[in-house]
C-alpha positions as CSV (number, residue, x, y, z in Angstrom):
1,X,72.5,55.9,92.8
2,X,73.6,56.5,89.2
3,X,74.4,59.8,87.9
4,X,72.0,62.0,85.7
5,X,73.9,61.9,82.8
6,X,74.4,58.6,80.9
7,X,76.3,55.6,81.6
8,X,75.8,52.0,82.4
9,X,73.9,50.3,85.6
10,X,73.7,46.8,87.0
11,X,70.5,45.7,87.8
12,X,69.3,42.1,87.4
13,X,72.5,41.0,87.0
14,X,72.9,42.8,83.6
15,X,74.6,45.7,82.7
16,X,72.4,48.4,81.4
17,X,72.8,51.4,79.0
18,X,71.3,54.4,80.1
19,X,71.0,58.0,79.4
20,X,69.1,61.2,81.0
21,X,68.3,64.6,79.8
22,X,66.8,67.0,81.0
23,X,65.4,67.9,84.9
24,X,67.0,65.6,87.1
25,X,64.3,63.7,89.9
26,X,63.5,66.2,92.5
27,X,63.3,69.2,90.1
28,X,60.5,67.9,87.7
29,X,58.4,64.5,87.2
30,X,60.1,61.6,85.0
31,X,59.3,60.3,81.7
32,X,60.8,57.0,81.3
33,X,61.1,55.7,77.9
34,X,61.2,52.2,77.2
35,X,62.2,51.0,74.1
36,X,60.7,48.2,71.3
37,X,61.6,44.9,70.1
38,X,64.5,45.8,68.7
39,X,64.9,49.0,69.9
40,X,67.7,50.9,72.6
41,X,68.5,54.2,73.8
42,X,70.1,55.3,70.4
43,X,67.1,54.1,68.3
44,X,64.9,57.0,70.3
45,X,67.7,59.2,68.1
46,X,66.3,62.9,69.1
47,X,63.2,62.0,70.7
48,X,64.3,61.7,74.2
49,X,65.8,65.7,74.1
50,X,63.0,67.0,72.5
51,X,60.2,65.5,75.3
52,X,62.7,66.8,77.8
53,X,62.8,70.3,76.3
54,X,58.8,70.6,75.0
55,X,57.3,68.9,78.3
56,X,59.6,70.3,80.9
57,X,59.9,66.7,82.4
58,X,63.3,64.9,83.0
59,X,64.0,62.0,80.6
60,X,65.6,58.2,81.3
61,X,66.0,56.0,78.4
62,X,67.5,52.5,78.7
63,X,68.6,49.7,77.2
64,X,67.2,46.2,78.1
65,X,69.5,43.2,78.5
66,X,70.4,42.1,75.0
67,X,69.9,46.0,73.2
68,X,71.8,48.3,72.5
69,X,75.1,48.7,74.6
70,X,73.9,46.8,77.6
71,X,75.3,43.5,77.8
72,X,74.0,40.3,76.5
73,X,70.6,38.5,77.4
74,X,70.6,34.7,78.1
75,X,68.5,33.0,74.8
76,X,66.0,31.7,74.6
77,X,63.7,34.1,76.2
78,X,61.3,32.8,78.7
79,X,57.4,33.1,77.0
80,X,57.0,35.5,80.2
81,X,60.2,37.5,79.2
82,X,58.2,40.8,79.2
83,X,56.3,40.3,82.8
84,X,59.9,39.5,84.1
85,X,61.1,43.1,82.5
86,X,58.5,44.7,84.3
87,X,58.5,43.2,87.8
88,X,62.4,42.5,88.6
89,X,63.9,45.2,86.1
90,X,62.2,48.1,86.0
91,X,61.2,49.2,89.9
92,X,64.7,48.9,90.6
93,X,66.0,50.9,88.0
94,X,63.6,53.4,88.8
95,X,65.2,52.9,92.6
96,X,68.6,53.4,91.2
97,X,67.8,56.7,89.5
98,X,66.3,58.1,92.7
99,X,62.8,58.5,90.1
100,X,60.3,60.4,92.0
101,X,57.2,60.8,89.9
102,X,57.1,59.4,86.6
103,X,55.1,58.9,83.7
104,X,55.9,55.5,81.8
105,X,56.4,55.7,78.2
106,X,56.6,53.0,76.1
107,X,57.0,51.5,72.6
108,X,56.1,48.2,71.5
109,X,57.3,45.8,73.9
110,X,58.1,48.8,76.3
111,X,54.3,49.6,76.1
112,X,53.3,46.3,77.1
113,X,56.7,46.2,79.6
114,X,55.1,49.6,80.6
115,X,51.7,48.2,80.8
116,X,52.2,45.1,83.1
117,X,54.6,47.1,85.6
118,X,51.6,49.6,85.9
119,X,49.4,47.1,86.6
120,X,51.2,44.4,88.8
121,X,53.2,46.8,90.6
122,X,52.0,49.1,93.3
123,X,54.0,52.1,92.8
124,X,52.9,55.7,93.5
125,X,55.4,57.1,91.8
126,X,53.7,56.1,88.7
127,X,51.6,58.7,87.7
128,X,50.3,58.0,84.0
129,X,51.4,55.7,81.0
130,X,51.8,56.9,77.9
131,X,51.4,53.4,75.4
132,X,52.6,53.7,71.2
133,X,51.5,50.9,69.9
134,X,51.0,48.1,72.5
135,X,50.3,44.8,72.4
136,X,48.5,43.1,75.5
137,X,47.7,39.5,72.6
138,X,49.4,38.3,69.6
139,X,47.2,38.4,66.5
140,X,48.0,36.3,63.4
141,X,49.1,39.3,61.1
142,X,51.5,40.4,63.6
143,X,53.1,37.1,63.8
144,X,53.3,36.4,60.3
145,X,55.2,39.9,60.2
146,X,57.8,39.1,62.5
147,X,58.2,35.4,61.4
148,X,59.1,37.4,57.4
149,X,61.7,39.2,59.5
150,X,63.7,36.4,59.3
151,X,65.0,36.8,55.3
152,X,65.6,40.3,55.7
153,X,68.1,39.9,58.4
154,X,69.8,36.3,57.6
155,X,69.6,37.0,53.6
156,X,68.8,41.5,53.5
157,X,70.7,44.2,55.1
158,X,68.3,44.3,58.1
159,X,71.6,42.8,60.5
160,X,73.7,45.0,58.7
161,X,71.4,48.3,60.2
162,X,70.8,46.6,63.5
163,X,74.6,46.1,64.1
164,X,75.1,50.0,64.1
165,X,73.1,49.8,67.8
166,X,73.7,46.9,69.2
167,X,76.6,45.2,70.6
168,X,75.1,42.2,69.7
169,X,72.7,42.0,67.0
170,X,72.5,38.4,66.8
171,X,71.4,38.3,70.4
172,X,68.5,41.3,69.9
173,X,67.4,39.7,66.5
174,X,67.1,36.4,67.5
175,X,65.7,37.2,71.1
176,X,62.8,38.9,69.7
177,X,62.3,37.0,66.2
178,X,62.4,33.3,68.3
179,X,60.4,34.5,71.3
180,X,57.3,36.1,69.1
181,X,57.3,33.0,66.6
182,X,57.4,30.6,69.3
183,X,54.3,27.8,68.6
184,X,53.4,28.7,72.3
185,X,53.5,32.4,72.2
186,X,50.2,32.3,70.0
187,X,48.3,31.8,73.3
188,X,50.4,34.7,75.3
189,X,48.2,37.5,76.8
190,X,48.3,40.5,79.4
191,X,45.2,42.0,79.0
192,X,44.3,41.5,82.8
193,X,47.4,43.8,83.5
194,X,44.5,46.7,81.9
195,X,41.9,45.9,84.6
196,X,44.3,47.1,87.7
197,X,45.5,50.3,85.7
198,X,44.4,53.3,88.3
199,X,46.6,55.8,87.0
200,X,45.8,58.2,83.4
201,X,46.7,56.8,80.1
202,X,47.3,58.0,76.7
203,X,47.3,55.3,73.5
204,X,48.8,56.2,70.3
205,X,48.4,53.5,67.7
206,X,48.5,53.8,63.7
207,X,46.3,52.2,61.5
208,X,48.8,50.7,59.0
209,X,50.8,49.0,61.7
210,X,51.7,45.6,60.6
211,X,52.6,44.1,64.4
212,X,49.6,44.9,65.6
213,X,45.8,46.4,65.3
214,X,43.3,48.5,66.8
215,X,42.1,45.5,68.4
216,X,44.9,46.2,71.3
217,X,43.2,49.6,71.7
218,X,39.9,48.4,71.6
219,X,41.0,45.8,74.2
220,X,42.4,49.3,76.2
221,X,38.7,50.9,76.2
222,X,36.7,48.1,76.5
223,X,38.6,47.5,80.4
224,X,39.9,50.6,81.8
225,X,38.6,52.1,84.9
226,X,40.9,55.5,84.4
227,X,41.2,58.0,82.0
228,X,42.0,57.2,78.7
229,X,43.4,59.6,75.7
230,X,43.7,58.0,72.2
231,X,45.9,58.9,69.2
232,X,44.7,57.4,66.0
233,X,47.1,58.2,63.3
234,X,45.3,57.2,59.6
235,X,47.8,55.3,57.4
236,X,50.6,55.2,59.9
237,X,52.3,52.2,60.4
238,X,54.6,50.9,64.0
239,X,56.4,54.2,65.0
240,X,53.7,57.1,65.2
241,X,56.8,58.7,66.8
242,X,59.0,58.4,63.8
243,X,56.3,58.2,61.0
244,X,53.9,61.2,62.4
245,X,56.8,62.6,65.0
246,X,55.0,66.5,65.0
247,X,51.4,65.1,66.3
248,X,52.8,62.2,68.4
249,X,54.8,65.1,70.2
250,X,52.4,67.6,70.4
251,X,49.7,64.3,72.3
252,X,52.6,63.6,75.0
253,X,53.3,67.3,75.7
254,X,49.5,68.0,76.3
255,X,49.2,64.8,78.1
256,X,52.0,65.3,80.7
257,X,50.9,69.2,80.8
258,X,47.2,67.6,82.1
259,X,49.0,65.5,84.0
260,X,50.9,68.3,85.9
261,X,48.0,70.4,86.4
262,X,46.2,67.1,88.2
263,X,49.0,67.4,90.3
264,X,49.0,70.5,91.2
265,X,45.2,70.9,92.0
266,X,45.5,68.2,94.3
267,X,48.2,69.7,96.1
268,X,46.5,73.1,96.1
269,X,43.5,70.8,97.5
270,X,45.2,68.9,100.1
């Protein structure tokens, strides 16, 4: 079992950055943040301390193969690269940090990582999801804005920025930027992971996000079978949590307070 601090952890045969703060498992539930396409544990910045302190919940961010500090991922990505995340990466890193109740809180890609493990996996310890902007469907805007990526960081500064957090910027770039513009990726969908979802769920999405549109929330709504919370932030763009950081705070602390008094009623019922 890895220690509650930070460090690095082997799990499908990668070595993965990780970090805690905040209530170790046993004394409080989990939030586990997964990151975005070109995201890691440093990218969070502050975030991560300030859930732990305003929720009261422990806090384990990580960095997928390829991010961060972790070590390298093997290129190209498989189309199904985010399924694989969720089913042979995530439950045993959960394992490995003894997580006993957890809320899974995602960005991006860790929404949708998020989002499939929720609903291909059965694990109790799950006990809500918390997605900022997800993506269960490519749309033709979002591609076009990852495909103009490409002349930022080959000809811009974009590598340049990347390269102060990750090890290897190439690999992050390129494994994102190649997978998403992929003639075949046009066709890739998850939405069926929302029809097994049994758990609570909050959505924060902003209206001016170029990756992706209300049409993922809509997609949300239109299938759930359990509770659903929406944050829809006017004019905000692919980071609520960086772009409109005092209400995206305030919806996750109310969300995993709800969430802890569920909890306890049912215990006080059992």
């Amino acid at each position: 079992m890895m220690d509650w601090t930070n460090g690095f952890i082997e799990v499908g045969g990668a070595s993965l950055e990780y970090a805690c703060f905040g209530a170790a498992p046993g004394d409080a539930p989990t939030l586990v943040m997964l990151h975005e396409g070109l995201g890691s544990v440093a990218q969070w910045h502050d975030l991560p301390q300030t859930l732990a302190d305003q929720t009261g919940f422990g806090v384990l961010a990580y960095s997928r193969a390829g991010y961060g500090q972790s070590s390298a991922a093997s290129l190209p990505r498989p189309l199904d690269y985010q399924t694989r995340e969720a089913v042979d990466v995530l439950g045993p890193l959960l394992d490995a940090a003894g997580v006993q109740d957890c809320v899974l809180l995602g960005h991006s890609d860790g929404a949708t990582i998020a989002a499939i493990y929720a609903g291909s996996v059965s694990d109790m310890r799950v006990r809500g999801l918390i997605l900022i902007a997800p993506h269960f469907f490519t749309e033709p805007g979002g591609l076009a804005a990852i495909a103009a990526t490409r002349d930022a960081y080959e000809n811009g500064d974009l590598k340049q920025k990347l390269a102060k957090y990750h090890a290897h910027p190439d690999n992050a770039y390129y494994g994102w930027h190649d997978i998403w513009t992929h003639p075949d990726y046009a066709k890739w969908n998850v939405a069926d992971s929302i029809d097994h979802w049994r758990i609570p769920v909050l959505a924060v999405q902003g209206t001016a996000d170029p990756y992706g549109t209300m049409a993922q929330i809509d997609e949300i709504d239109s299938r759930i079978y359990s509770p659903l919370e929406t944050l829809v932030l006017d004019g905000v763009g692919h980071a609520p949590h960086r772009e409109a950081t005092e209400q995206t705070v305030a919806a996750i602390t109310e969300f995993c307070a709800r969430l802890k008094r569920m909890e306890e009623a049912e215990v006080e019922l059992a």
